[in-house]
N, C-alpha and C positions, 0 to 999 in steps of 0.2 A: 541559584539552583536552576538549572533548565529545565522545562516546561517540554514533556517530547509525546510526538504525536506519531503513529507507528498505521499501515495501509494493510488492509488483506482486502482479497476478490477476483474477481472469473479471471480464468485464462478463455485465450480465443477459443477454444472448444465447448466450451461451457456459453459462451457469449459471440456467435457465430456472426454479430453484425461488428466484434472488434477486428474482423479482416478486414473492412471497410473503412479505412480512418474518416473517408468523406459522408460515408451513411450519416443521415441523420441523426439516428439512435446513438453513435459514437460521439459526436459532437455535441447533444444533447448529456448524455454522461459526461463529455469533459467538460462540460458548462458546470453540472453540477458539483463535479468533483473538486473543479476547483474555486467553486461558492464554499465550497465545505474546508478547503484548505486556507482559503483566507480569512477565513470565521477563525479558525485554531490560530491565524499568528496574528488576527483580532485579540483573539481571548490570552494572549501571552507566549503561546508555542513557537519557540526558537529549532526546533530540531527534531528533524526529522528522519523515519527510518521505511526505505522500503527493502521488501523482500525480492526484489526484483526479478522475477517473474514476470513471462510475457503477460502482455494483458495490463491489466487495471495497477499493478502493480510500477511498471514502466511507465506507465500513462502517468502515476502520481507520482514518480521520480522528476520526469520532466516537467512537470507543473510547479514542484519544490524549485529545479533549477532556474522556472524562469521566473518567479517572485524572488529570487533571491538575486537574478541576473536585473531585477529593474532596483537593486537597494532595498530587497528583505532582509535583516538581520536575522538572515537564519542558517542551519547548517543540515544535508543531507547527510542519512550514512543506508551502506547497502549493507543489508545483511543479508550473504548468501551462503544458501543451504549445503552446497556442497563446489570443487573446484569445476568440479562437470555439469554443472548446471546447463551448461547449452547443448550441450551433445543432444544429437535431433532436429537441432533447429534450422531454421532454413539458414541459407548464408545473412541474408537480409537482415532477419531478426537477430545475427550472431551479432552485423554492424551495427545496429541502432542499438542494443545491449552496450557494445563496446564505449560506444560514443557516449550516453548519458554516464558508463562508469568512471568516464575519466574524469565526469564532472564532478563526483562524489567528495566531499570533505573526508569522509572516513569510509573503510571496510573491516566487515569480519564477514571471516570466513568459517564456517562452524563443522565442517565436514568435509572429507577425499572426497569421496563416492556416493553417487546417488543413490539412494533410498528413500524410503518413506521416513523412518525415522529420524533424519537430515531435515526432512522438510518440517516436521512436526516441530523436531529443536529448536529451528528456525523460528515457527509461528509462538512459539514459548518463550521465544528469547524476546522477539521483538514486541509482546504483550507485556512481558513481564517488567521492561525497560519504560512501558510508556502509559503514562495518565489519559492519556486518550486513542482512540481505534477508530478510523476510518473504514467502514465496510461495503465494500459494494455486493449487496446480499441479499436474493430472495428464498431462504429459507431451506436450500439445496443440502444435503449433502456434501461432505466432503472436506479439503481441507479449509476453505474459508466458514463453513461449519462450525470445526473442530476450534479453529481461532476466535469464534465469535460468541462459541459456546466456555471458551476459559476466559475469554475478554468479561462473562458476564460474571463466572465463577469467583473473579477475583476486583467483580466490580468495578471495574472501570469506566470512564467513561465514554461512551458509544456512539457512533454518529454511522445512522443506516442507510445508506445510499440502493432503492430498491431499482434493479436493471434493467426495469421493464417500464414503469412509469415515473421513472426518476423522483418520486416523493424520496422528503428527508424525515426519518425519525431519528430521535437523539432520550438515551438513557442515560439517571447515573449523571446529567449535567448539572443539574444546580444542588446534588447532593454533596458532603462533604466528603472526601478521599480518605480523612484518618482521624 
């Protein structure tokens, strides 16, 4: 049975130094993020799901692809909210999107058309699928929120990546699942 580990958190407007790949605070969160992604395929997690979404979410696609590019025996999947997901985006973000998608083991696609309700199903889908949540989350509103508030609803286990001083809190870890 596979062990699957599922991402939610800020897009670049929420997280105004993710424009900046070289800022320090970006580099610092990928430091973090993926101290937290290698604990999970420490702890057994073979597969992985992002919602691919600019931001933290692509940042954690590509950190899946390159532990699995140095011999992780693990498997990414994208789960995107709708066919239109990028519409808006700059060209740049359309190709760096492109590029990590080709690298995906699996997709679904869970909606046409953008809306809120797309994205929601999304954050539902990919909690609902996974024993553990990566969050990159200080306590904002909104849709990493809404993911972090059903991740607890339904008990899972949580690993809090906070955006501003990179501390890790982890819930729900050494509790039993069922």
């Amino acid at each position: 049975m596979r062990k699957i580990c599922c991402f939610t958190g800020y897009r670049p407007e929420k997280l105004i130094y993710l424009k900046d790949p070289r800022s320090w605070e970006t580099r610092c969160l990928c430091e973090t993020l993926e101290a937290a992604i290698v604990e999970a395929i420490e702890d057994g997690y073979d597969y992985f799901i992002s919602g691919f979404a600019r931001g933290v979410d692509l940042i954690a696609a590509e950190i899946v692809v390159k532990q699995r590019d140095i011999g992780q025996k693990i498997a990414l999947e994208a789960a995107i909210p709708c066919l239109e997901q990028t519409m808006g985006w700059s060209e740049s973000e359309r190709e760096a999107y492109r590029n990590i998608l080709r690298k995906v083991n699996y997709r679904v696609y869970l909606g046409s058309s953008a809306s809120s309700t797309n994205y929601l199903k999304r954050n539902r889908y990919m909690v609902d699928k996974s024993q553990r949540v990566i969050a990159v989350y200080d306590g904002a509103k909104g849709g990493t929120g809404y993911t972090v508030t059903y991740c607890r609803k339904l008990s899972r286990e949580l690993v809090i990546i906070d955006p501003h001083t990179f501390n890790v809190n982890e819930e729900n870890m050494n509790e039993s699942l069922f």
